[in-house]
C-alpha positions as CSV (number, residue, x, y, z in Angstrom):
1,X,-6.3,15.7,-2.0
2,X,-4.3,13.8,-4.4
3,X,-4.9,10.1,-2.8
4,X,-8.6,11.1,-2.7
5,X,-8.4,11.7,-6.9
6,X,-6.2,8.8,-7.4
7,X,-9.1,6.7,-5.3
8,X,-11.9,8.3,-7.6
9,X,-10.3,6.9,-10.3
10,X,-9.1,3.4,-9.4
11,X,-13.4,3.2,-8.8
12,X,-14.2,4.6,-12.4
13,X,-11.5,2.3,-14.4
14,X,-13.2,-0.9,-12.2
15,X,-14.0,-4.1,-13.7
16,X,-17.2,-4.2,-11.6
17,X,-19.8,-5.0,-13.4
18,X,-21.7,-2.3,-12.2
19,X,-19.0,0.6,-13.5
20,X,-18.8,-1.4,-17.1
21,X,-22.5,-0.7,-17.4
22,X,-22.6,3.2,-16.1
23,X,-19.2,3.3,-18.6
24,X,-21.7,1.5,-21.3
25,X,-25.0,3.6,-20.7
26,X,-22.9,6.9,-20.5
27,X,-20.8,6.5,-23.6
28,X,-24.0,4.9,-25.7
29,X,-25.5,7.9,-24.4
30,X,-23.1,10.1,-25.8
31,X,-23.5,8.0,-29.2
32,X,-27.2,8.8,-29.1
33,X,-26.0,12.5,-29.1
34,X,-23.4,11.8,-32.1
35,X,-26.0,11.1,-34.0
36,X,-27.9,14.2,-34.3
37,X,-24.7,15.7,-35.4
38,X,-25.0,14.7,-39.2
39,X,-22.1,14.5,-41.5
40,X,-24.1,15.1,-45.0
41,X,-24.4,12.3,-47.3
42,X,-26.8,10.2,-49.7
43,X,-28.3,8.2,-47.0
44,X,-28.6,10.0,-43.5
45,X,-27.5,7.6,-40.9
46,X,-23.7,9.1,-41.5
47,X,-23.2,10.9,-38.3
48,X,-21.0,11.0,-35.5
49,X,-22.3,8.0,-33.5
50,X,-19.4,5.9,-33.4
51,X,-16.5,8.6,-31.9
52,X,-17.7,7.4,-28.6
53,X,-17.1,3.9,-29.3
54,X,-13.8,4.3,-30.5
55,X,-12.8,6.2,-27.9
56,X,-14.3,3.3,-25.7
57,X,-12.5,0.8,-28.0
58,X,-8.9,2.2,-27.6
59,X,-9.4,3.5,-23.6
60,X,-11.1,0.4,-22.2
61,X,-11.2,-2.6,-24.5
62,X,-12.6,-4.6,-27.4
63,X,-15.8,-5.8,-25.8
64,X,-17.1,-2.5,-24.5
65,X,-15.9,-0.7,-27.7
66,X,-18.3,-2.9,-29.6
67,X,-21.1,-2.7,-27.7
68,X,-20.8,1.1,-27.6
69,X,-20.1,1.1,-31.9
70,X,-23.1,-1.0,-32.6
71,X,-25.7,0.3,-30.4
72,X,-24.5,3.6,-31.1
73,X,-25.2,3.0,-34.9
74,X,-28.7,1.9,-33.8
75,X,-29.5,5.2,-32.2
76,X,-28.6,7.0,-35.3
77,X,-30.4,4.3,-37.5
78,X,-33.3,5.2,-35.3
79,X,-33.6,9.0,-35.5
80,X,-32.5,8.5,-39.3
81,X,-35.6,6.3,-39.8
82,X,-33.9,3.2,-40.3
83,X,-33.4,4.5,-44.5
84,X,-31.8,1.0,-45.2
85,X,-34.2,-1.4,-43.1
86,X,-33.0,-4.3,-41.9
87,X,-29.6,-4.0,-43.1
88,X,-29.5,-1.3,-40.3
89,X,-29.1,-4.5,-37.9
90,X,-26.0,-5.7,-40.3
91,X,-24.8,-2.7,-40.3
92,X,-24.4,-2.2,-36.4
93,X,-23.1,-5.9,-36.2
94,X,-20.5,-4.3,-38.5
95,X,-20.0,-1.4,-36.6
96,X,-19.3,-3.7,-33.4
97,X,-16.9,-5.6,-35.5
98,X,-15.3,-2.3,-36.3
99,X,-14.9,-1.2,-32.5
100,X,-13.7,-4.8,-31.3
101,X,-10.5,-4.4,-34.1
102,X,-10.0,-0.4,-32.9
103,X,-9.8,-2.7,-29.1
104,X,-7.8,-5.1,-30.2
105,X,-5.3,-3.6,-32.0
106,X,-4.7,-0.7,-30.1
107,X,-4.0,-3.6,-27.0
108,X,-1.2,-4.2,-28.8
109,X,1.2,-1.3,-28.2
110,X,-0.8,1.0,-25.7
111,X,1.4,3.5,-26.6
112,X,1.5,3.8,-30.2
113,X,-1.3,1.5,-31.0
114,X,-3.8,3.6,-31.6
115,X,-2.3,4.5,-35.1
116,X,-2.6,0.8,-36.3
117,X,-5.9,1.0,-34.9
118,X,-7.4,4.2,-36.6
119,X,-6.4,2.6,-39.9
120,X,-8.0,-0.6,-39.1
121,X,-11.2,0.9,-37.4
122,X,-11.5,3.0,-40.5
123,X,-11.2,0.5,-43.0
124,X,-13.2,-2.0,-41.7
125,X,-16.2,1.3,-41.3
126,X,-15.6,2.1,-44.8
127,X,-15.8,-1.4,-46.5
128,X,-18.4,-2.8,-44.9
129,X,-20.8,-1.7,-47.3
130,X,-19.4,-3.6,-50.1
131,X,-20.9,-7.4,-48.7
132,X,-24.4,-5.9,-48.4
133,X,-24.2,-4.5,-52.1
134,X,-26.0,-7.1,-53.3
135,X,-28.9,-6.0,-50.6
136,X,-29.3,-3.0,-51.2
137,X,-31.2,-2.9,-54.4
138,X,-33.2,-5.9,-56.1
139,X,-31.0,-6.1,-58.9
140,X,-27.4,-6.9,-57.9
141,X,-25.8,-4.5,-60.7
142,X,-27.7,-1.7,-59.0
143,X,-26.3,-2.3,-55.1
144,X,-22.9,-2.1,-56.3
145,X,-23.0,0.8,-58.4
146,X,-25.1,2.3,-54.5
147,X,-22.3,0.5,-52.7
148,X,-19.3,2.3,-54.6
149,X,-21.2,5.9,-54.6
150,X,-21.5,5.3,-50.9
151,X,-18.7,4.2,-50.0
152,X,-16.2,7.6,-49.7
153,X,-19.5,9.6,-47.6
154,X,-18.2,6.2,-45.6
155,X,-14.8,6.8,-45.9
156,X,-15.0,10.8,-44.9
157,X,-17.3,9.5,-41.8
158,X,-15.3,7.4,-40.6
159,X,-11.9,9.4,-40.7
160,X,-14.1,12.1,-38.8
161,X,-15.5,9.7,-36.1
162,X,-11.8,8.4,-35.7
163,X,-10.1,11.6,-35.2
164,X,-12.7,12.6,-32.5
165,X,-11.9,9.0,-30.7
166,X,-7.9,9.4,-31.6
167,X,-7.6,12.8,-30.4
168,X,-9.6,12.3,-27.2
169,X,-7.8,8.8,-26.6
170,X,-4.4,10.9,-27.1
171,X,-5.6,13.6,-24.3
172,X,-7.0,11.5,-21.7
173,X,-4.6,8.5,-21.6
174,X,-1.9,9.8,-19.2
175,X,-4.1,11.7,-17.5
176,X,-6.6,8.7,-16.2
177,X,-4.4,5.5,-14.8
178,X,-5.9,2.1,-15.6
């Protein structure tokens, strides 16, 4: 039994291309679902969307970690109503940003990593909003005084999505062998 489970998972940790993109459709799923879970704020696309891509960032890389961070933030964009427009799009390319550095850090030290990696993933999530301030009102004055009220229902979400990743990253990584 235990060569048939060690088999199982030598096929789900594959490179193939056609694992990455059951790995990429499953976990984006799973950031579709993060973001009907709402973490209250001014504008309602704070939510739980990106847990699953920073759990895909620090498990299986940067790459797939972004992917999974910015569509995820699309899917929540989308059942938000897009409340910020275009700079929804911005805001996912962000998000993807966010994800690669979680990936890239954490590739570091695998086994200690991570910690590096939640402080950059969360401080990349959190100031973020301050090169769109001048976007997000007409007058300039106006997006930064929206940017700085936003910016610690940013810094709460983000903690929250990270120790979701962190805490599942911590409980599978022995247990799965890449």
């Amino acid at each position: 039994m235990e060569q048939k489970n060690t088999n199982i998972n030598r096929a789900i940790m594959s490179k193939s291309a056609s694992w990455r993109g059951a790995r990429l459709a499953i976990f984006t799923a799973l950031s579709a679902v993060g973001s009907l879970i709402k973490i209250p704020s001014p504008i309602g696309s704070v939510a739980f969307d990106s847990s699953p891509g920073f759990f895909v960032a620090l498990f299986f890389g940067p790459l797939e970690g972004a992917a999974v961070c910015g569509i995820g933030h699309l899917a929540t964009a989308s059942v938000s109503g897009f409340p910020l427009g275009f700079l929804h799009i911005m805001i996912a390319f962000g998000m993807a940003l966010a994800g690669a550095a979680v990936g890239l850090v954490n590739k570091v030290n695998r086994q200690w990593g991570f910690i590096p990696a939640i402080i950059v993933g969360v401080a990349i999530n959190t100031l973020m909003v301050f090169p769109m301030a001048p976007l997000l009102d007409a007058d300039a004055s106006v997006g930064w005084l929206i940017a700085i009220g936003f910016a610690p229902f940013l810094l709460v979400g983000s903690i929250l999505n990270m120790a979701v990743a962190a805490s599942a990253y911590v409980g599978v990584r022995g247990k799965l062998h890449v």
